[in-house]
N, C-alpha and C positions, 0 to 999 in steps of 0.2 A: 329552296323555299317552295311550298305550294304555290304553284299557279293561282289556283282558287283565292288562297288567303293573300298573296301579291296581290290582282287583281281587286280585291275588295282594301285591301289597305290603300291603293291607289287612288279609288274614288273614295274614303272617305277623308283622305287627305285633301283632294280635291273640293267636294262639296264643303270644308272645312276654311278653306280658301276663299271658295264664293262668296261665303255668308259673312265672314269676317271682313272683304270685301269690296263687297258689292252695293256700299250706300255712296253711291253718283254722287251727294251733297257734300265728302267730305274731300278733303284737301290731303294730296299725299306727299309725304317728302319722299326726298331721295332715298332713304334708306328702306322706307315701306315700297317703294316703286323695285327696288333692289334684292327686297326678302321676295317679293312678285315672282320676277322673273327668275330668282336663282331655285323655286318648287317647282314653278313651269319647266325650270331645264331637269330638274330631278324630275320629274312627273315624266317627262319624253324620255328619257332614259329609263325610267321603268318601264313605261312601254315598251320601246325597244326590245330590253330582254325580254320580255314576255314573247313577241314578236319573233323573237330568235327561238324563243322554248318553243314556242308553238313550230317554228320551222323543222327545228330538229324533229318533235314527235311526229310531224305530217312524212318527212323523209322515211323515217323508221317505219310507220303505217305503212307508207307507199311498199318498200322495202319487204317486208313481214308477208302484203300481199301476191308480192310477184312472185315471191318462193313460196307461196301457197299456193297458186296457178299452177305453176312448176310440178308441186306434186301429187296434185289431183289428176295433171295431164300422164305424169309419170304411175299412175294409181292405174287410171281406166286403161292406158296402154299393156299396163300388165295383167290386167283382169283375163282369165279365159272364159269363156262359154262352153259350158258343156250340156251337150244335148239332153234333154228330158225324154222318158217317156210318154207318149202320147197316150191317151185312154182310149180304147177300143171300144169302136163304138155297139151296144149290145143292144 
């Protein structure tokens, strides 16, 4: 699944949670206290994987750049120089 589109179904799940929620006046039962925490553990668990997606593409990045290092150093080591003419000066 897209990161992107993870991520935003995340928090609108979330924000969907708040509002339904989040009025202090009312009295919860067990089973509403119970749908709570069992999004909150799906919610940290989608983090998670994202967390993980995101580990893996930073590894790959990291990875991608050191073999780019690699061959730019291997690039300019093989470069020659060859001398130019100079313009005489008239």
């Amino acid at each position: 699944m897209n990161l992107d589109r993870l991520s935003l179904d995340l928090f609108r799940k979330s924000k969907e949670l708040f509002i339904k929620y989040n009025d202090m006046s009312k009295r919860y039962t067990k089973a509403d206290l119970e749908q709570i925490v069992y999004k909150q553990l799906d919610n940290l668990n989608a983090m998670h994987d994202l967390l993980r997606i995101m580990k893996v593409q930073n590894d790959l990045i990291q990875n991608i750049n050191q073999t780019l290092r690699e061959e730019i150093g291997q690039f300019k080591e093989q470069q020659v120089m060859y001398p130019t003419r100079r313009k005489s000066k008239s």
